[in-house]
C-alpha positions in Angstrom: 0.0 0.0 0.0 1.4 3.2 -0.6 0.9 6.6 1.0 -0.8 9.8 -0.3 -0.1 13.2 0.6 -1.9 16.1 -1.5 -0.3 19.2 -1.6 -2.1 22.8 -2.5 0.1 25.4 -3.5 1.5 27.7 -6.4 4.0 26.5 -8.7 7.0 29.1 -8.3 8.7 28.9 -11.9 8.5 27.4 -15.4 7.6 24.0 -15.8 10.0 22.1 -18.3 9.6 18.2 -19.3 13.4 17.0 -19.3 14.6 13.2 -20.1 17.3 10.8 -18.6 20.2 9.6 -20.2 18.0 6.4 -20.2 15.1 8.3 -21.5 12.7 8.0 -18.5 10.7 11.7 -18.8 10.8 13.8 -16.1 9.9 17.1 -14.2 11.6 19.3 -11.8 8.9 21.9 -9.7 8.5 23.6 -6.4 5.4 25.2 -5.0 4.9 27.6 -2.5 2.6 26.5 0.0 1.2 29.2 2.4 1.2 28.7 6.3 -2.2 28.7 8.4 -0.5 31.1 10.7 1.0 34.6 10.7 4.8 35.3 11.9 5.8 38.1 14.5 5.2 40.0 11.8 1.5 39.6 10.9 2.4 38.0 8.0 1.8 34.5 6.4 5.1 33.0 5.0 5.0 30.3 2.5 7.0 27.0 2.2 8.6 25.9 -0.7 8.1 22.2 -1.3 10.4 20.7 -4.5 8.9 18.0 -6.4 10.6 15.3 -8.7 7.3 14.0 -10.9 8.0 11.2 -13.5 6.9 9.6 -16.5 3.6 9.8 -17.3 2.9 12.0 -14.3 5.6 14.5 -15.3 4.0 14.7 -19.0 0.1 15.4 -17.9 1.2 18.0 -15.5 3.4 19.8 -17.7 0.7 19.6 -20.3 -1.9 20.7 -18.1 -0.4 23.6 -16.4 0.3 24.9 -20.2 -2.9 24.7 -20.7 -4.4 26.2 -17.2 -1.7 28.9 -17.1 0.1 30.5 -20.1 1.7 33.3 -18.7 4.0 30.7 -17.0 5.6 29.2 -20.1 
């Protein structure tokens, strides 16, 4: 059985689809994933979560977030 975490967050920078040297498709991202509380400041700080996603995985996000959001590639 495996686990499952979801994570909710922004995806800080261009998404790229890259390959191995064996050819196994992968993607490289990090999201920013805002606290539920404010710092001494009164502000809410994010934190930045990278992410290795491969395969087939890799390919439908990279598609999708092309499709959802432009302005980032």
């Amino acid at each position: 059985m495996m686990n499952n975490v979801t994570l909710v967050g922004r995806i800080t920078h261009e998404l790229e689809l890259k390959q191995t040297e064996s050819g196994k498709s992968f993607c490289n991202l990090s999201i920013a994933i805002p606290r539920s509380f404010k710092n001494a400041n009164g502000e809410y700080e994010p934190d930045f979560v990278d992410i290795t996603l491969w395969e087939s995985t890799a390919k439908n996000t990279v598609e999708t977030a092309t499709e959802l959001a432009p302005s980032l590639t």
